[in-house]
N, C-alpha and C positions, 0 to 999 in steps of 0.2 A: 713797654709802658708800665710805669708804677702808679698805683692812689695807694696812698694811706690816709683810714680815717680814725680819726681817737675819740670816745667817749666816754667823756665823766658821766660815771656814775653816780645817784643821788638816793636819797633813802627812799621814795618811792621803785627803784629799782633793786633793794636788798636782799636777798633772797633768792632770786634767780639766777637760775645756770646760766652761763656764756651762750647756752644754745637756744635760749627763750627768751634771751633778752637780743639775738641777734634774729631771731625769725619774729620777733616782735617788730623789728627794724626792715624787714623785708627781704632777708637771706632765707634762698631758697635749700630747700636739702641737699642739692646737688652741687651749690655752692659751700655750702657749710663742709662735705667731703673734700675737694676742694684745697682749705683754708687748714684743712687738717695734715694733710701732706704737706704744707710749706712750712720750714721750721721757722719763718717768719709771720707766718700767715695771721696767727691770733698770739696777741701779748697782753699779759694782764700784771701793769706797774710793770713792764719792760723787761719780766720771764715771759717764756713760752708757756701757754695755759691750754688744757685740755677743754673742750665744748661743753664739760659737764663738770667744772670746775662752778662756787658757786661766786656771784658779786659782794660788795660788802659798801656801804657808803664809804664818798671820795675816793675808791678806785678807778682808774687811767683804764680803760683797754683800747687794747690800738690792733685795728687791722689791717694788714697790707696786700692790696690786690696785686699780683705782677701777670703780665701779655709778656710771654716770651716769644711765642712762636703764632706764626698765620697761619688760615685757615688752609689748608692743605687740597690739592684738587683746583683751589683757585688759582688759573694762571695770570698773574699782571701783565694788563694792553692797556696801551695809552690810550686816553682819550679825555675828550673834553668834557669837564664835570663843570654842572651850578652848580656850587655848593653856597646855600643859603645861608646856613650857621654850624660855626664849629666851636666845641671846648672840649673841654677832657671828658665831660661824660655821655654826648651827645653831637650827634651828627643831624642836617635835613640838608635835603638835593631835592632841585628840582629836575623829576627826572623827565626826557623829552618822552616822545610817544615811540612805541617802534623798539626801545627798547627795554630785554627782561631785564631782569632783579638779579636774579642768578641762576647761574648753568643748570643749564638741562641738555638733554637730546636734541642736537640742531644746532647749539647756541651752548657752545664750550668756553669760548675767547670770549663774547663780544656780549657782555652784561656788563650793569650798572657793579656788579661785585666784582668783575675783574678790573673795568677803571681806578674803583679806589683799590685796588690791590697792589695797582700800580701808582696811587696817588700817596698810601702811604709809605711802598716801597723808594720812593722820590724821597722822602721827608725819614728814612731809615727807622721807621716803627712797625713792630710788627701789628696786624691787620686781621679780625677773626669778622669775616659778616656776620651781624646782627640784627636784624630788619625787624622794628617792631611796628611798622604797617608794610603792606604790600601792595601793589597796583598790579595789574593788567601789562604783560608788553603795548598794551600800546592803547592806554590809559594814562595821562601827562600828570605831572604837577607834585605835590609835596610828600616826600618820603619821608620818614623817620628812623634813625638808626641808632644802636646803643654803641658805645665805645668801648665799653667793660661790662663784666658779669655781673655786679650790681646794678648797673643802670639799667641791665637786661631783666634784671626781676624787677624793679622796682618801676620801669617804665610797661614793661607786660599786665604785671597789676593794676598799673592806671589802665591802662585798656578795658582788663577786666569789669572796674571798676566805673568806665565810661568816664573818667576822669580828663581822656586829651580827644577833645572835640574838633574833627575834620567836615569841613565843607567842601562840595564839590559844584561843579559848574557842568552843564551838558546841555548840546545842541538837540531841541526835540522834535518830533513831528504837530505840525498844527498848533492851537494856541488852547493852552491848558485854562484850568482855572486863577485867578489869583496868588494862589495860593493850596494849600490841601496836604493832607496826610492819605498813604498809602499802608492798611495793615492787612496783609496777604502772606500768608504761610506758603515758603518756597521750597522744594524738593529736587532731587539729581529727576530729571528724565529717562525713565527707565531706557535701557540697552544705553547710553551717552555716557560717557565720562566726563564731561563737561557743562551739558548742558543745562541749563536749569530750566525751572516752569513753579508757579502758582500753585500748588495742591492743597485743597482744603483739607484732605484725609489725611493725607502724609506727612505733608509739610512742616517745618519750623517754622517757629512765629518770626516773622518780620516785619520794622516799621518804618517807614521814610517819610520826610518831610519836603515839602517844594514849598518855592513860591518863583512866579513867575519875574522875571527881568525886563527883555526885553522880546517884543515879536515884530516879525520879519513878516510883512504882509505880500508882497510879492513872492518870495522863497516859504509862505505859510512854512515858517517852521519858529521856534521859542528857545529864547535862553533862559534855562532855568536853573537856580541855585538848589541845593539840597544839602539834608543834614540824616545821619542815620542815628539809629537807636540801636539798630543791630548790626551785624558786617556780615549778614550772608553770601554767601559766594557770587555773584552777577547781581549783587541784590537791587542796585542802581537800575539797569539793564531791564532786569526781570519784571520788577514795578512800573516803571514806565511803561513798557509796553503792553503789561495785561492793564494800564487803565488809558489805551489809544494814542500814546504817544511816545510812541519808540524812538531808542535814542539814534541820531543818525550817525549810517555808519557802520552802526552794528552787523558786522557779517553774522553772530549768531541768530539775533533775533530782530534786526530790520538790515537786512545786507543792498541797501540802499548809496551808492558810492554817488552818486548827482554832484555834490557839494564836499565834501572831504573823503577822506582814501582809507580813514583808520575809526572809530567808534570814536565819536567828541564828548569825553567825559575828560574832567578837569580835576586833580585836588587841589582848590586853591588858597583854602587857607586850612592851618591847623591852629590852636591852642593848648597848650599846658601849663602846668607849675612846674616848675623845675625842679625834680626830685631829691637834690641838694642842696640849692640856693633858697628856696622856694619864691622865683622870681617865677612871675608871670612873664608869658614868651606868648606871639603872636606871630605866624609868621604868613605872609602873602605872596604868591605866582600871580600873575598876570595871565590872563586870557591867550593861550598860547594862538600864532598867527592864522595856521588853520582853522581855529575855531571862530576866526573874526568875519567871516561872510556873513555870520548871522546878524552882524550890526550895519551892514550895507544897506543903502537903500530905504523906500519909506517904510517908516515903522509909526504904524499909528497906536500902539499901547505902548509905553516902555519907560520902569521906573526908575532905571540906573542904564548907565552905559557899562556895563559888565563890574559894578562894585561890589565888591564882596558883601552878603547878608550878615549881620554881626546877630551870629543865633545865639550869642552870650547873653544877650541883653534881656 
């Protein structure tokens, strides 16, 4: 895989190294090393130009990304991928529940990283995972991936930045409020590697947003939409349930299986600009099947039939 991108220079750019006029652009240091070992890697007016070379108005530099080789350790196994959007700088899938992101202990062959490993080994391009969100094995719905090293800092930064905004959907216990924000600082549970909890002493600050969907008055349980402010680790999971209404499902903190077999949390929509075009993108999952008992039966509150909240607005 090749990008090359060229930029004119202008006279508010004069003056600056090739190194500060491309970490102004969003080249990471690791990338800028990188760019320095390819004798194509940085040109400036179509020489080879060193990082600390300086600009001058109406000069051309041109950078070329090249993917020669894949991610190594990842073995390609077929399988059947959503893939919701694809271009050269960016990937989203929607991934099913059940399965990882990529290998671990247990689970060598069978992740979301070895399918497209094999999806782009089909298509004869080489393939490095890149995951700039992560879900849960067995947390559903919209992933985001980069395609190259640029896209990889510049879409990390939007994160950073809280620039691409994810919504998620989960099946809860009883019938919440309205609506409501959760800000509860959450911490590892001591001796657990995993587990998280609420600490006011310890904790990191965390914040979540709900508003209520739909509630299931026979199966008293609520579909609720959610927005984060922060990405603590269970942070969904952990809020819900220190404010009564744990999400079902959860073998960690309501292992309640009555109704589905895996924790019913959803990503089902994301938001960005697109870090090159700067097209706005929206993208949508659907209420994956298992999570649809919550809409069976009478429901006497319920403002949507599982539509997505548009927390843009």
């Amino acid at each position: 895989m090749k990008k090359i991108l060229t930029y004119p220079i202008t006279a508010g750019d004069q003056g600056l190294c090739i190194r500060q006029y491309l970490q102004n652009k969003g080249y990471s240091r690791h990338l800028l090393i990188g760019l320095k070992k390819s004798p194509e890697g940085i040109l400036l007016n179509g020489e080879r130009a060193h990082v600390d070379d300086s600009l001058k108005n109406g000069d051309a530099l041109t950078i070329q990304l090249e993917e020669e080789g894949s991610s190594p350790g990842i073995v390609p196994t077929p399988m059947d991928l959503c893939i919701v959007y694809e271009d050269p700088d960016l990937l989203v899938i929607n991934k099913p529940a059940g399965l990882p992101v990529h290998p671990s202990q247990g689970h060598y062959d069978h992740t979301l990283a070895n399918g497209l490993a094999w999806y782009f080994q089909q298509k004869g391009e080489p393939f490095v995972y890149r995951a700039v969100s992560r879900l849960d094995r067995n947390t559903s719905g919209l992933l985001l991936l980069a395609r190259h090293k640029l896209s990889a800092c510049l879409l990390s930064d939007m994160v950073q930045k809280h620039l691409i905004r994810r919504q998620y959907q989960a099946v809860v216990k009883g019938l919440p409020p309205c609506q409501g924000t959760v800000i509860a600082p959450i911490s590892r549970v001591p001796g657990s590697t995993i587990q998280r909890q609420v600490d006011l002493e310890r904790g990191e600050y965390a914040c979540t947003h709900y508003r209520l969907l739909h509630y299931n008055q026979d199966l008293d349980c609520s579909l609720v939409a959610l927005t984060l402010e922060t990405g603590r680790t269970h942070q969904i999971r952990v809020h819900m349930s220190h404010i009564g209404h744990p999400v079902l499902g959860d073998f960690l903190y309501y292992p309640d299986f009555s109704h589905i077999s895996r924790q019913s949390l959803h990503s089902c929509r994301l938001t960005l600009t697109h870090p090159f075009t700067g097209q706005k993108l929206v993208f949508l999952a659907p209420l994956p099947e298992d999570m649809r008992f919550v809409l069976q039966g009478s429901n006497p509150f319920s403002i949507t039939s599982a539509a997505p909240w548009d927390s843009d607005s």
